[in-house]
N, C-alpha and C positions, 0 to 999 in steps of 0.2 A: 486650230488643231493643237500647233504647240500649247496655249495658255491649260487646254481640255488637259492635255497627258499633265502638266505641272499640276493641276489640282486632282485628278484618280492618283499622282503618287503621293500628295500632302495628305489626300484622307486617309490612304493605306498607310502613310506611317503613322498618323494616328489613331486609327483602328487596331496596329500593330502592338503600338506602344502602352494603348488602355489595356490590352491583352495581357500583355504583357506585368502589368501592377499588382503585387501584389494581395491575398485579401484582405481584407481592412474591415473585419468585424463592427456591427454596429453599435456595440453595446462604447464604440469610443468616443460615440459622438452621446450616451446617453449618459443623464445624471440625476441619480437618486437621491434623497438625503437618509440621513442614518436614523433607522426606526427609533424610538424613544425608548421604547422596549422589547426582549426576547417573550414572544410567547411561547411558552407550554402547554403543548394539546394534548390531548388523552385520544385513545385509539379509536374513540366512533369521530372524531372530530379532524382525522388528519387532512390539513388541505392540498391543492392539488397544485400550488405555486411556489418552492422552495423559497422567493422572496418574503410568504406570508408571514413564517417562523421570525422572520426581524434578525435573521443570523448576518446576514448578509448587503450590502450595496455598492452599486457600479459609482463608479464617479474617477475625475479625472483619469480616465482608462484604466482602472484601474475593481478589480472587486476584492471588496473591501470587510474586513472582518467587522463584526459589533466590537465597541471598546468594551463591552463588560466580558465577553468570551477572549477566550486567553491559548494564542498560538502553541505547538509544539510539537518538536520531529522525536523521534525513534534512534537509537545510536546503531542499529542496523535494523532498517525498514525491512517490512516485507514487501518480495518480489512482484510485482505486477506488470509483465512485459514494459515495464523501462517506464513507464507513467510516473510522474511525478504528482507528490501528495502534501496539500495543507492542510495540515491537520487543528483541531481547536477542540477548546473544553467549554461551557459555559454550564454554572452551577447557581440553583435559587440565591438569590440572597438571603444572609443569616445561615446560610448551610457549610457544610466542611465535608471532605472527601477523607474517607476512614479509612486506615493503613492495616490493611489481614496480616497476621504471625507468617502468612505467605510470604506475604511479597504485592498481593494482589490488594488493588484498590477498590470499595466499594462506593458507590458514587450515589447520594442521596436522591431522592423522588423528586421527577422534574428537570436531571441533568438529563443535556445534549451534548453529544459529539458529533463533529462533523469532520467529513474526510473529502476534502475534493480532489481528481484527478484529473490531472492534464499535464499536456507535451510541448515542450519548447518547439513551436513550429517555423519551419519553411516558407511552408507555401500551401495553400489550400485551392483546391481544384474539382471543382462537379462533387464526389462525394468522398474524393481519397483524403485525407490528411496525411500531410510531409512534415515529417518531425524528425527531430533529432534525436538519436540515443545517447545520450547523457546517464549515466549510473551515477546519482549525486539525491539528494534528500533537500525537502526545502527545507532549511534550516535557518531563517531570516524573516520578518518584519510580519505583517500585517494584512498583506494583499499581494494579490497577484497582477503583475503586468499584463493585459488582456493584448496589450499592440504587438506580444513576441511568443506569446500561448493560446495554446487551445485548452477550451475547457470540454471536459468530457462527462463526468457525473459529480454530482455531490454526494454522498452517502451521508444516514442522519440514525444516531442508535440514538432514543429517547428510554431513559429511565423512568418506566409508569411502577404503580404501585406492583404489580401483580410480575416486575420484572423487565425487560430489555426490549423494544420494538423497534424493528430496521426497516428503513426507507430510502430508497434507491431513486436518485433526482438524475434525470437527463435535460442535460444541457442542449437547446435548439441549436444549428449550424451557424444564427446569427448573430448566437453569443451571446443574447439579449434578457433570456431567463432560462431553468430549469425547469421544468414539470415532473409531474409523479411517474413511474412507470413500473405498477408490480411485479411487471412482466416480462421485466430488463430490455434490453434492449442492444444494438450490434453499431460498429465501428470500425468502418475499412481503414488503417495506418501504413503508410507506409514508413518503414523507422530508416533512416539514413545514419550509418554509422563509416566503419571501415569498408560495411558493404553496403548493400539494400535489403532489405527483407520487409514484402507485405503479408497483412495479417491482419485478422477478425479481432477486434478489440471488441470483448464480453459482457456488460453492463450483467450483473448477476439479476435475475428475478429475488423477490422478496425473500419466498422461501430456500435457494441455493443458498444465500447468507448464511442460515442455521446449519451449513458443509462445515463452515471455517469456527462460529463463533459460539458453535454447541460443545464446547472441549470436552463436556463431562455429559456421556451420553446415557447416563442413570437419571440424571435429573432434567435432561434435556431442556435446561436453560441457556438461553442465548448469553452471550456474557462477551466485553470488549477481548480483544484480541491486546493492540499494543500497548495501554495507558496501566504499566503496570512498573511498579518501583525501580526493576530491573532496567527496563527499558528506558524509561525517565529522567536517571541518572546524570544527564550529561549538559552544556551549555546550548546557548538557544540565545541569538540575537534578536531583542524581543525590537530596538532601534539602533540607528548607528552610533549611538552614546550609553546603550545597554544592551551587556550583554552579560548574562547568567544562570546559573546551575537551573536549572528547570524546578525543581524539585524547591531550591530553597524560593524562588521566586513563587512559584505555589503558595507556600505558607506564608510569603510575607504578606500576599495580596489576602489572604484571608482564606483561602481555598482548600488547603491541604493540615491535617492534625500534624504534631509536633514529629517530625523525620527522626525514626529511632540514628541511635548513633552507630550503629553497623549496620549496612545493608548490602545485599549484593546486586551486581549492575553487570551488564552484559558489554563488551566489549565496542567499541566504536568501530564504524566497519572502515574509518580510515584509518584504524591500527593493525588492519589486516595481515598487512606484512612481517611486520614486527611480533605478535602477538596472535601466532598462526590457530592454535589448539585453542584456544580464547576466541579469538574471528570465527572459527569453523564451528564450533559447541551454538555459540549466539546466532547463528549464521541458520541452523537446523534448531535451535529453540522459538524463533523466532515466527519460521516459514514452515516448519512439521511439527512442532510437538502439540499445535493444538488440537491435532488427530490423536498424535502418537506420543499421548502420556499413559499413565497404567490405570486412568479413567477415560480415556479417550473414544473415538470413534473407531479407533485404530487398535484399540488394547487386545485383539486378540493374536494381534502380529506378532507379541512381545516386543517390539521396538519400540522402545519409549526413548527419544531425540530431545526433552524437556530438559533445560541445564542442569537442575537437578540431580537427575538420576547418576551415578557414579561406577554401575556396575556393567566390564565389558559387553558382557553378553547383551544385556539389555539394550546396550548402545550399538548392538549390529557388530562386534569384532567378534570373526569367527565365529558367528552366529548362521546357519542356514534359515531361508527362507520358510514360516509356516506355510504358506502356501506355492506351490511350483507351478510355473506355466511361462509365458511370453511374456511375463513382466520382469523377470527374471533374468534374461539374455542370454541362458544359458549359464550363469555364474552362479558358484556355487555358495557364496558366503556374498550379507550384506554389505561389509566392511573386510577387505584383505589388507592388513595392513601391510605398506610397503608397495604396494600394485592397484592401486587407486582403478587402471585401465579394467583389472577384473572384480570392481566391485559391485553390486547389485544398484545399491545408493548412485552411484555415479549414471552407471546404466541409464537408471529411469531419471534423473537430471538432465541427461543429455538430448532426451526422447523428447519430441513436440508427438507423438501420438498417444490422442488423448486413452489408448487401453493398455498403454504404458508409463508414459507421462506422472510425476511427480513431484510439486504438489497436485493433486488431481482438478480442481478448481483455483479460477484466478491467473494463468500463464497461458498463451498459446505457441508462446517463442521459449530460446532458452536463454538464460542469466547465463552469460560468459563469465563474470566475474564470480557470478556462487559459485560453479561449476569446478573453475581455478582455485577457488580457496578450498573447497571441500575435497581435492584432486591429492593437493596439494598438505596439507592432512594429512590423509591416508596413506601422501607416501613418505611423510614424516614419522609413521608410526615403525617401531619394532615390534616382531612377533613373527610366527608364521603358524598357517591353519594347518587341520589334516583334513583331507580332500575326502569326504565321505567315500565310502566304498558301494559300489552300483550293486 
């Protein structure tokens, strides 16, 4: 009887204990070798295994970018409930990326970008994901650590003749590959930060993409979001023996036309503090103005948030809302300078309901930190409005 109970408590602590272990994605014990080449497919021909493209391989735990495709971050990323993003360019050989009198880069027939998102994880359990909230950009090397992240999508904008096609990759639970899903796809998180907060992580369907990446809705062409001069601007540790301006590494690799010698660049979102009205301009260029330029989707709002634009009214000060209702909050102006508490802007920043909520696509939680700098702003500014008369 004794020896019986000494072995029901040896298998319980090791039944306990395997319980207990962490999970340990399979893709650690898997090993790829690195495609010879990127393919570029045209749109009858897309396949249905993100591996196919040649972007991509797992190996020493690790997924791994192609050597010919070329990493880089955003000097304020946009918001996607706290998901962390590697980002990359890969361009034909013999080709160069063309710099517009914009700002904007046009990217030759056959480029890909790709955008993959994932959470510095905890602990993975049945279908929850435990991750961390970290507000921080990847801004380093070549691959992602699979043994301390979760992978969640890849996203792939291909440059065809006729314009821009997006491709929405989900990642399996076993970490193993991505698949196609035009139809997006859903992601229980739980984020652990100061507090808990669970929530439906979004995989957009194909067509939602053309929400964020149609800015100019006369032409209704899809077009990248962040790979634009502005944003570009800044240093990128491509190894831990290099590290440099993004922009000029570009041209040296052969990828980018000669860098006019003035350009303008959007503020780094770790100069937030210091460089408030600069953080907060970048902060809303970034994450709105590709609704809300005065070509936008947004353009009938008058609030055009694109760094750009320089005039108050159009920037929301003392500006009333075109349209009134629950989105509103009751506040009378989109921007009160000095009183951040009664501004419209804030209002729908702070909402997670999606018939309030702004940006409208892409968050189901809120940016603590945007929230703070753009708060923060507002109540930096002088002025004061006149309170329409009822």
């Amino acid at each position: 009887m004794k020896y019986s109970r000494y072995y029901l408590i040896a298998a319980l602590l090791i039944i306990t204990t395997a319980c207990d272990q962490p999970f340990k994605p399979e893709s650690l014990g898997l090993e790829q070798s690195e495609s010879k080449s990127i393919n570029s497919f045209m749109a009858e021909e897309v396949p249905f295994n993100l591996s196919a493209w040649g972007l991509f391989h797992i190996s020493n735990g690790k997924l791994i970018l192609h050597s010919d495709a070329i990493p880089y971050h955003l000097n304020t990323p946009l918001f996607s409930d706290y998901a962390h993003k590697f980002r990359s360019i890969w361009t034909p050989k013999n080709t160069k990326i063309k710099i517009l009198g914009n700002g904007d880069l046009e990217f030759p027939v056959g480029s890909i970008l790709t955008k993959t998102f994932y959470y510095p994880r905890i602990n993975f359990k049945d279908s929850l994901l435990k991750a961390s909230q970290i507000d921080k950009a990847h801004s380093e090397g070549a691959s992602i650590e699979l043994a301390n992240n979760h992978l969640i999508e890849t996203r792939l904008l291909i440059k065809q003749q006729n314009g821009w096609l997006a491709l929405p990759y989900v990642w399996n639970e076993q970490q193993t590959k991505a698949t196609l899903e035009v139809t997006g796809g859903t992601q229980q998180v739980e984020l652990i930060g100061d507090s808990k907060q669970e929530f439906t992580y979004i995989v957009p369907d194909a067509n939602q993409c053309q929400g964020c990446h149609v800015s100019n809705h006369t032409n209704g062409q899809l077009k990248p979001i962040g790979p634009k001069i502005k944003h570009l601007n800044l240093k990128y540790s491509y190894s831990p023996s290099l590290t440099e301006n993004q922009l000029v590494y570009l041209a040296k690799n052969g990828k980018l036309e000669k860098i006019p010698e003035e350009i303008s660049s959007n503020t780094n979102w770790a100069n937030r503090s210091s460089e408030i009205t600069q953080a907060a301009r970048s902060y809303l260029d970034i994450n709105c103005a590709h609704c809300h330029n005065p070509d936008g989707p947004a353009d009938t709002s008058a609030l055009y948030l694109n760094k750009e634009n320089l005039e108050k009214a159009h920037l929301g000060i003392c500006k009333t809302p075109v349209a009134a209702g629950k989105g509103t909050g009751d506040r009378s102006f989109d921007i009160m300078p000095g009183q951040a508490d009664e501004s419209i802007i804030v209002y729908r920043m702070e909402s997670s309901d999606p018939s309030i909520a702004m940006p409208e696509l892409g968050r189901a939680i809120i940016h603590e930190e945007g929230v703070e700098v753009i708060k923060n702003w507002i109540n930096s500014l002088d002025g004061k409005c006149e309170i329409p008369k009822a």
